[in-house]
NUKOL-964478 format. One record per residue: x, y negated, z negated of N, C-alpha, C in turn. Coordinates in steps of 0.1 Angstrom, whole numbers, padded with zeros to 4 digits, always signed. Each point is the difference from the previous one (the first is absolute). Last residue first. Layout:
N
XYZXYZXYZ;...
***
This chain:
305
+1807+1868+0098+0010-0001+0015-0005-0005+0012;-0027+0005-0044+0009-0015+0004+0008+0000+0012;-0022+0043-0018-0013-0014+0002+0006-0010+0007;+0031+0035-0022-0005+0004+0016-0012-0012+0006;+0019-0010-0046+0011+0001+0013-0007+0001+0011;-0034+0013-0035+0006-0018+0002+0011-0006+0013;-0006+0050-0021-0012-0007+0007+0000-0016+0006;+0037+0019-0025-0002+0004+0010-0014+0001+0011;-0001-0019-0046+0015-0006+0007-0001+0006+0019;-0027+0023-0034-0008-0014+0002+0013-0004+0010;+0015+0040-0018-0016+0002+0009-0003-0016+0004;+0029+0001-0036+0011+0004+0013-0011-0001+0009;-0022-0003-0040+0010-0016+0005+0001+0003+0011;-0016+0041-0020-0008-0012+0009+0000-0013+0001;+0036+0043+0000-0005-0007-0005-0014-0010+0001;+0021+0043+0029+0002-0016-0003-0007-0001-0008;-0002+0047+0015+0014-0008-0005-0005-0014-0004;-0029+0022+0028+0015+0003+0006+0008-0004-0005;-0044-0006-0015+0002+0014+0004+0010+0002+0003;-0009-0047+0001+0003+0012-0015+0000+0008+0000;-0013-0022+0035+0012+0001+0003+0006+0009-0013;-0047+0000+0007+0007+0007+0011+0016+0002-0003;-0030-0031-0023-0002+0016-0005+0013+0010+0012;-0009-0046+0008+0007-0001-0010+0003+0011-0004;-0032-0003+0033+0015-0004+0005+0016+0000-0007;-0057+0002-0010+0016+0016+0003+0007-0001+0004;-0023-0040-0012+0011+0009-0017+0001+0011+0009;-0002-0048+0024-0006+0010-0002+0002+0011-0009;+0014-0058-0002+0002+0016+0007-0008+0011+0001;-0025-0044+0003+0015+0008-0008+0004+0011+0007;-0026-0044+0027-0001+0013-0008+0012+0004-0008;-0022-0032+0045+0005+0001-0015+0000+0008-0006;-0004-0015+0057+0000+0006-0015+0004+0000-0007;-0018-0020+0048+0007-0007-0007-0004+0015-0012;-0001-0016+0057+0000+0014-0008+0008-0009-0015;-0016-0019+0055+0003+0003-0012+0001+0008-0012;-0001-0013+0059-0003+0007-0014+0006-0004-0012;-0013-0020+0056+0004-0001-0013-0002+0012-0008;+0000-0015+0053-0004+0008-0009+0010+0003-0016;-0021-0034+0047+0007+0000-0009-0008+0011-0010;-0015-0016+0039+0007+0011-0001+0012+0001-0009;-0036-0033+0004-0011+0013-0002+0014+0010+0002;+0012-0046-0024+0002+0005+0014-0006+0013-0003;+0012-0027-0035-0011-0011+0005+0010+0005+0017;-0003+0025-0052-0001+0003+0016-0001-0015+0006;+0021+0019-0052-0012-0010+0005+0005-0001+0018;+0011+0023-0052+0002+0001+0012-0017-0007+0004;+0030+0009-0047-0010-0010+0004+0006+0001+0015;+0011+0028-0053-0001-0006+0016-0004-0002+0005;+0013-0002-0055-0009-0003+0013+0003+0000+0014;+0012+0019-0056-0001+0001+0017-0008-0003+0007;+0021+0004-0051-0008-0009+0005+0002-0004+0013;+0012+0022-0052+0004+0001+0011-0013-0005+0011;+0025+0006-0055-0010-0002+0010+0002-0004+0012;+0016+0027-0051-0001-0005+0017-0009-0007+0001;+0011+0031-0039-0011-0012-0002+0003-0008+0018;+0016+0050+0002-0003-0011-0014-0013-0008-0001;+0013+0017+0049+0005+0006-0009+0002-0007-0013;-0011+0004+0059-0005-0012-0011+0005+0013-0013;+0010-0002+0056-0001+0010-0010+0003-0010-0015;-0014-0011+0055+0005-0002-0015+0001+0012-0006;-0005-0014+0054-0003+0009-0005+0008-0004-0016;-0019-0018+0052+0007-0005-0014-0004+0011-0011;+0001-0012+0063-0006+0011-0012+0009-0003-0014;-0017-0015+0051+0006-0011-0013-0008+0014-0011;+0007-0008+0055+0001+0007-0009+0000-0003-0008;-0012-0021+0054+0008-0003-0011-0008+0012-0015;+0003-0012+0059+0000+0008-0009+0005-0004-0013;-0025-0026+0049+0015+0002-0011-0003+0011-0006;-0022-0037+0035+0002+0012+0003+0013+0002-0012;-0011-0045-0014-0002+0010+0013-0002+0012+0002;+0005-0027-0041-0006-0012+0008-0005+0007+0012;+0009+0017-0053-0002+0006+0013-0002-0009+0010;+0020+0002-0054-0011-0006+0009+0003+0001+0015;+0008+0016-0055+0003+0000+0014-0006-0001+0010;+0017-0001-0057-0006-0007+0006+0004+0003+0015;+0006+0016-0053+0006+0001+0012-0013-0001+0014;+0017-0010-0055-0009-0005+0005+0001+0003+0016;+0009+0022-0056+0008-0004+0014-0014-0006+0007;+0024+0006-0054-0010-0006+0010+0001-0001+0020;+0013+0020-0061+0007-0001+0014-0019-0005+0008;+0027+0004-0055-0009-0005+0010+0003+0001+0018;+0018+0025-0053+0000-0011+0008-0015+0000+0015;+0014+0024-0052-0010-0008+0007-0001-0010+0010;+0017+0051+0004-0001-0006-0015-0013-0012+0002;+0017+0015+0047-0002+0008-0017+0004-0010-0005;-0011+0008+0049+0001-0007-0010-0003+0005-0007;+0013+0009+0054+0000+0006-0014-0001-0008-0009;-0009+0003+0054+0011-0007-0011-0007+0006-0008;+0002-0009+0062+0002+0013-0016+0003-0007-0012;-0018-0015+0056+0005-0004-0015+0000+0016-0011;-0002-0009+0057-0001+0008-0012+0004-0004-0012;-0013-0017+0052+0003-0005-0010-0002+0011-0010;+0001-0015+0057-0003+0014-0011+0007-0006-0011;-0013-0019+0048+0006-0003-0007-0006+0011-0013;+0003-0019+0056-0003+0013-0010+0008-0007-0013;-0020-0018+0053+0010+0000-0006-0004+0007-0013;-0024-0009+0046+0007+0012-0005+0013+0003-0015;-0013-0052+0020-0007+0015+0005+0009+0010-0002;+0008-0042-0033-0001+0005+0011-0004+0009+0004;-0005-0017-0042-0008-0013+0013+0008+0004+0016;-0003+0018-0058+0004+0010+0015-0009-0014+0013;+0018-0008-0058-0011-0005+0011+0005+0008+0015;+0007+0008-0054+0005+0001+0007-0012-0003+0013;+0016-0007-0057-0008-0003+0012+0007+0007+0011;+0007+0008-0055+0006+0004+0015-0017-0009+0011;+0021-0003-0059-0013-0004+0011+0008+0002+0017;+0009+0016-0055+0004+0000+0014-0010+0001+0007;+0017-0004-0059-0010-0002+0012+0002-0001+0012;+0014+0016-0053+0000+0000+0016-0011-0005+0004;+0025+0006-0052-0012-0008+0005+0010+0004+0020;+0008+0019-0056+0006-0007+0013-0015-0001+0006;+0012+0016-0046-0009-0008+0003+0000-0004+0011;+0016+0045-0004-0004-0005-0009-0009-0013-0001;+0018+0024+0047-0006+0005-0012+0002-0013-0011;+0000+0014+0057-0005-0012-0013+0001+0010-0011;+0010+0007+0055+0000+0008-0010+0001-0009-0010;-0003+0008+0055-0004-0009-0013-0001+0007-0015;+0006-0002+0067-0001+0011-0016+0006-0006-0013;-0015-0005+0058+0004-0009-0015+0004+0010-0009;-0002-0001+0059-0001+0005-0017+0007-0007-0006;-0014-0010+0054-0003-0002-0015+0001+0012-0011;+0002-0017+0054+0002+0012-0006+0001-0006-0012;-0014-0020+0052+0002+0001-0017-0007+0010-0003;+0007-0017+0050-0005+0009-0008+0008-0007-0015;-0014-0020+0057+0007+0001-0010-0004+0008-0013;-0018-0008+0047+0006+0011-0004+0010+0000-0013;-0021-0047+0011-0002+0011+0003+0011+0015+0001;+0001-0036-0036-0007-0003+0011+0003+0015+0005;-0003-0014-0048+0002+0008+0003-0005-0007+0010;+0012-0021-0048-0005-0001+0011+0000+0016+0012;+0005-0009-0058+0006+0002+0014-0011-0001+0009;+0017-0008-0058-0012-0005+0011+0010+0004+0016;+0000+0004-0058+0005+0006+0010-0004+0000+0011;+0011-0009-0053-0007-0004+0013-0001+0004+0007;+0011+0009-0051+0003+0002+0010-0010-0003+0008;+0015-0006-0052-0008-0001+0009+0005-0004+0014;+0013+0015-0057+0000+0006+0018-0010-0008+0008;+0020+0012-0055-0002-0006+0006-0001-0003+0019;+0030+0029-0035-0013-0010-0006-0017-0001+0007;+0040+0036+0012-0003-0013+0007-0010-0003-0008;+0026+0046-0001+0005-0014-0009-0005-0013+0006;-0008+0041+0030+0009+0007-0012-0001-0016-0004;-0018+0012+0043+0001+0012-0011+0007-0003-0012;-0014-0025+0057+0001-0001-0014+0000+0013-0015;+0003-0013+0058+0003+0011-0010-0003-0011-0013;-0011+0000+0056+0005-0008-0013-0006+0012-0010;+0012-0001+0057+0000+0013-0012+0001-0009-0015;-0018-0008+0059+0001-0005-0016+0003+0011-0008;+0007-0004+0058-0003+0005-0012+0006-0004-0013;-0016-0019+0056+0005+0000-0013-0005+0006-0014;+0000-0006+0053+0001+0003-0007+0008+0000-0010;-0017-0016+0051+0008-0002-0010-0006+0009-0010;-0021-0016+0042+0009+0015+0003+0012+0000-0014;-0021-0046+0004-0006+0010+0010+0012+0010+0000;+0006-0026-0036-0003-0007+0006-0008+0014+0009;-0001-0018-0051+0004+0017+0007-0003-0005+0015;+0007-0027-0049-0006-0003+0010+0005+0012+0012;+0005-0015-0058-0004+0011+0010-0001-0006+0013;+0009-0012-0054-0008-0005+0011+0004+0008+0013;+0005+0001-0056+0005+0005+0007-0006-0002+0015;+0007-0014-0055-0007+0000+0008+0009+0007+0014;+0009+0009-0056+0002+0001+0015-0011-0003+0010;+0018-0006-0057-0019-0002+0012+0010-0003+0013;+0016+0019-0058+0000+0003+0019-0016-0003+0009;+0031+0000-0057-0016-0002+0007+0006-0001+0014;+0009+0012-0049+0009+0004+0011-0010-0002+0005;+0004-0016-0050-0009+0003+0011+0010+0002+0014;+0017+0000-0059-0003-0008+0016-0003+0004+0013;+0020+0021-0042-0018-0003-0001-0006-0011+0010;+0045+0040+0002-0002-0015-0006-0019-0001+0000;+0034+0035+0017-0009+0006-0014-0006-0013-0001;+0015+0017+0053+0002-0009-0015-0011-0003-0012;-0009+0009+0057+0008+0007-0010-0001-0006-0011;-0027+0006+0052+0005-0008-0012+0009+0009-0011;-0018-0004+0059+0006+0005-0012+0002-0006-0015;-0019+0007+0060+0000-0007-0015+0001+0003-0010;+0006+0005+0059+0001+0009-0014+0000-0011-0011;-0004-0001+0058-0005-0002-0013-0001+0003-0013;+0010+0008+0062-0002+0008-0021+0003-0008-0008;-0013+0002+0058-0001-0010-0012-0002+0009-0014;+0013+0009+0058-0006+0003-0014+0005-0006-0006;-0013-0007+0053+0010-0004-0017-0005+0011-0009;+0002-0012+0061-0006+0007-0015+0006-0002-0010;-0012-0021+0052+0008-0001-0013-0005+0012-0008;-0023-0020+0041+0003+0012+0001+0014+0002-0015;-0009-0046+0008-0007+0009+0012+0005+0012-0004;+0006-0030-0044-0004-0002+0013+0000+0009+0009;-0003-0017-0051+0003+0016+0004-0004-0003+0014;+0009-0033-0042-0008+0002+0016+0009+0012+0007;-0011-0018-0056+0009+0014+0010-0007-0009+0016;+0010-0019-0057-0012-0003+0009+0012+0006+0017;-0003-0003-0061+0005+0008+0013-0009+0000+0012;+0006-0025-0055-0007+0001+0014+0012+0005+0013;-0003+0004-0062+0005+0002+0014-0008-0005+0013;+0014-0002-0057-0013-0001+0006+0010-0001+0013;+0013+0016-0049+0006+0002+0012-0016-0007+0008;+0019-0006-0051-0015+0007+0006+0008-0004+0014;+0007+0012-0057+0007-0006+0012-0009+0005+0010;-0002-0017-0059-0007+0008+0012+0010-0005+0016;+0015+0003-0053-0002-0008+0009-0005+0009+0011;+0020+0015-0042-0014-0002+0000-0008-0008+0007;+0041+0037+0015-0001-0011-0006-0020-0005-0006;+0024+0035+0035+0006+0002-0018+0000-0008-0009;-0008+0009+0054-0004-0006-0007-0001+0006-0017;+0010+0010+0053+0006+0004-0009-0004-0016-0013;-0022+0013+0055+0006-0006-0014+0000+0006-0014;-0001+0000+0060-0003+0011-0010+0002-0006-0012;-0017+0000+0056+0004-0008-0009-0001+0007-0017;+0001+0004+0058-0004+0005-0013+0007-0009-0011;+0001+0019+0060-0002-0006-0014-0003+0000-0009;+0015+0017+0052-0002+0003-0015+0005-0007-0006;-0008+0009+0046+0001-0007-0002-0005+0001-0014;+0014+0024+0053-0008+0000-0012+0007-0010-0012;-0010+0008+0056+0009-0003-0010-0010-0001-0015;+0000+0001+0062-0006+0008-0011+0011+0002-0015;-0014-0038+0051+0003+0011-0010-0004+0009-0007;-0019-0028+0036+0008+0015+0006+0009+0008-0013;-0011-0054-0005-0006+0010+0006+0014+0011+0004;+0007-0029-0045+0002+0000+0014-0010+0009+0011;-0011-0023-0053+0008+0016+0009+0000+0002+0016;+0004-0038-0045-0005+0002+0013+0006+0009+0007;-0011-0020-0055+0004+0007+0009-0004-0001+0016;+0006-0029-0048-0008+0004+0013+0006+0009+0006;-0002-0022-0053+0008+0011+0009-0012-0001+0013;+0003-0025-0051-0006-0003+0014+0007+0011+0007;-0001-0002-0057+0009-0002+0013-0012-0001+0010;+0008-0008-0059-0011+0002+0010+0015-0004+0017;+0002+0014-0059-0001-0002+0013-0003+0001+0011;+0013-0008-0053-0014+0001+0006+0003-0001+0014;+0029+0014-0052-0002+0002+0018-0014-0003+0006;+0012+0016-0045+0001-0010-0004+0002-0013+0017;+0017+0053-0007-0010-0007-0008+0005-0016+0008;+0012+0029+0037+0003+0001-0012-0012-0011-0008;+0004+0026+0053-0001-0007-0007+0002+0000-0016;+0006+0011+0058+0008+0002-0021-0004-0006-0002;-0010+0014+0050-0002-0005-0010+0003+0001-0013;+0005+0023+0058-0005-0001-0014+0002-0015-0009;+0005+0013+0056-0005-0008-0013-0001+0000-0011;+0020+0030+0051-0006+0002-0019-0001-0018-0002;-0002+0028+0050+0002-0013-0007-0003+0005-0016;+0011+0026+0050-0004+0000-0016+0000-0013-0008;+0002+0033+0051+0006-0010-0005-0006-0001-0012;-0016+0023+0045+0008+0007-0016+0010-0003-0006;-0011-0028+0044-0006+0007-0005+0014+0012-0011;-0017-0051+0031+0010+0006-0013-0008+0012-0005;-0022-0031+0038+0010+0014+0000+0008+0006-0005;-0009-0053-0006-0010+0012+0007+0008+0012+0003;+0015-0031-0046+0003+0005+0016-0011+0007+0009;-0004-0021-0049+0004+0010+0002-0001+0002+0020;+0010-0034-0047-0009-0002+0015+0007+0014-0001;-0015-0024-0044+0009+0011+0000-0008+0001+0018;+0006-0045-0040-0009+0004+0016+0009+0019+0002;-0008-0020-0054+0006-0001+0015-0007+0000+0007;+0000-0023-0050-0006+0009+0009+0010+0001+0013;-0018-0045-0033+0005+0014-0003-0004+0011+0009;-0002-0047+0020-0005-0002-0009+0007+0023-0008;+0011-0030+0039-0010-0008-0006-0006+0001-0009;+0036+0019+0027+0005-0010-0005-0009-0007-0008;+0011+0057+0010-0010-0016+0002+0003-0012-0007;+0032+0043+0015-0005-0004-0009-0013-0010-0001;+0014+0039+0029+0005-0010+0002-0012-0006-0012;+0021+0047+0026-0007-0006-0013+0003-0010-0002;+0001+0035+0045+0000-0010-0006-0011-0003-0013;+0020+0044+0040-0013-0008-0020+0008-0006-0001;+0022+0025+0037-0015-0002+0002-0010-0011-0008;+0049+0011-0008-0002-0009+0015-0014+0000+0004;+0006-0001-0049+0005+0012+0004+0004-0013+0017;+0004-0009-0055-0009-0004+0011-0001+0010+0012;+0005-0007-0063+0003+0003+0013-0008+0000+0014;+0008-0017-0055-0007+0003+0011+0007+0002+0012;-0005-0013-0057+0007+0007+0007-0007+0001+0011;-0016-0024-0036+0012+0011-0006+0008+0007+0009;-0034-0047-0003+0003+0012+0005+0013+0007-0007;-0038-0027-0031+0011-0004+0006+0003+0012+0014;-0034-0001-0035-0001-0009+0006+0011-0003+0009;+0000+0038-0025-0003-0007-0011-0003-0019+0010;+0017+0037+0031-0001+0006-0018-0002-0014-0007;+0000+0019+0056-0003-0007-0008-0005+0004-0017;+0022+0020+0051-0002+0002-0011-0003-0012-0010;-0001+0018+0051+0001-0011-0005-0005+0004-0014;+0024+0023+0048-0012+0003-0013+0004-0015-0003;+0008+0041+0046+0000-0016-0003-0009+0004-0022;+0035+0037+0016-0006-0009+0009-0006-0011-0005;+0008+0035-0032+0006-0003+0008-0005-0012+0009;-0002+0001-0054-0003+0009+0015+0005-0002+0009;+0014-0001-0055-0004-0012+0015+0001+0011+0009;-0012+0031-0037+0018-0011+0000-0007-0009+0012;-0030+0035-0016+0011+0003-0010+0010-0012+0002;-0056+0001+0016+0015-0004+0003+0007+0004-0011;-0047+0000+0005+0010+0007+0006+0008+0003+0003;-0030-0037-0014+0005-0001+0019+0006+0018-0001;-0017-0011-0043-0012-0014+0006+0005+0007+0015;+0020+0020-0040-0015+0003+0002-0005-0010+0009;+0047-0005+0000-0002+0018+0004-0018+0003+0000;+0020-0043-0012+0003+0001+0010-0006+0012+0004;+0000-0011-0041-0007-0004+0002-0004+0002+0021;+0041+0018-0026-0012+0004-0004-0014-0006+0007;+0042-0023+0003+0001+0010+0008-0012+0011+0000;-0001-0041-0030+0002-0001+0014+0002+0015+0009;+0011+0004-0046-0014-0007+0003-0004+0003+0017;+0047+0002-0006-0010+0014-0005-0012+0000+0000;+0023-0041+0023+0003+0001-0012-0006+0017+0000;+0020-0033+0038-0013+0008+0001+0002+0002-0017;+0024-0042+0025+0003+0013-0004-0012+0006-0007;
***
């Protein structure tokens, strides 16, 4: 039984007002809470160690898998999840993990999600990370996340982080064969003493295969953010890697991206910026009323969407 907590926690991580429809696997405090299977999505527990198998049918299309996560103080847990996306499909697949922590005990969610996105398949992959509770115990989240985009496959990444997470370190490694594409947004948001870091590799080793990456994030006061976004070109490929901060207080912030050719038709870019807000952007909004809290907030919003 879901608790108010719970249902809350639910709404900032998957979206959800009440259990979703079609296929899900809800896990709260180490244990499952609830799951459903469709005729297409299979969720089948693993015998070897924490975690599921989630099989999705070739040709299941505009279907849905949720995943979320509960976590409470005093909670360390770590899952395995594989996904396998049927060829010819197209299905989306939202996760997240969110802790309500009110205690002086630190709780920490660590994840491996490892996708085979096969012939011609599409996924989208959402990701939301959340923290809560007045307690003095650390909310910590390290999602690795493994990738592999078969020929004519695609896969879009949406990981969210904004609100209550200590502590964070994110992985993120995909393969790409040919005609296969990645789509990537992050968007990141640290304040007081919180700490981020997200290391994205992405290797394009098939012909013509694409891959575009936009990180967005915001740090204030004095937390730490660190990104490390890594892309390497084997063949004939296209790859984008644009990382945009907006740094604020005592912050610090810290962008590396690293593109590397070992093919004359591989075409790589990179683009990495730092900066505050701008003040006529501020000036502008004050002219129309707002406060320059209200001004900053709504500067911030539009940056993160």
């Amino acid at each position: 039984m879901l608790s108010a907590i719970d249902k809350k926690i639910l709404e900032e991580v998957a979206d959800l007002h009440e259990v979703p429809q079609g296929a899900y696997n809800i896990r709260r405090n180490g244990e499952g809470a609830g799951r459903n299977t469709t005729a297409n999505i299979d969720i089948v527990t693993k015998k070897d160690k924490p975690g599921i198998d989630v099989i999705i049918k070739p040709g299941t299309k505009g279907e849905s898998v949720h995943i979320p996560v509960i976590l409470s103080e005093g909670m360390d847990d770590m899952v395995y999840n594989t996904f396998e996306i049927g060829s010819d499909s197209d299905v989306i697949i939202v996760a997240g993990c969110g802790i309500h922590n009110s205690s002086s005990k630190k709780a920490q969610h660590d994840g491996i999600h490892e996708f085979f996105v096969r012939k011609g398949a599409k996924m989208k992959y959402v990701e939301k990370h959340y923290g809560e509770g007045d307690g003095s115990g650390e909310r910590i989240l390290n999602p690795k996340t493994i990738i592999e985009v078969e020929e004519g496959g695609v896969a879009e990444l949406e990981m969210i982080q904004i609100k209550g997470v200590d502590q964070t370190k994110r992985d993120t490694e995909v393969v790409l064969h040919k005609n296969a594409r990645l789509i990537v947004t992050e968007r990141l948001l640290t304040n007081a003493q919180q700490s981020a870091e997200s290391n994205i590799t992405v290797e394009l080793r098939g012909e013509d295969s694409t891959a575009q990456i936009l990180s967005r994030s915001v740090a204030q006061d004095d937390s730490k953010q660190l990104f490390h976004l890594n892309m390497r070109g084997y063949t004939k490929c296209r790859g984008h890697i644009q990382c945009d901060s907006i740094i604020m207080d005592k912050a610090q912030v810290s962008s590396i991206p690293e593109i590397t050719a070992f093919h004359s038709d591989a075409q790589l870019i990179h683009e990495a910026a730092i900066g505050k807000i701008a003040s006529e952007q501020l000036t502008k909004l004050m002219t129309l009323g707002l406060t320059e809290k209200e001004a900053e907030d709504t500067i911030l919003q539009g940056f993160l969407k």
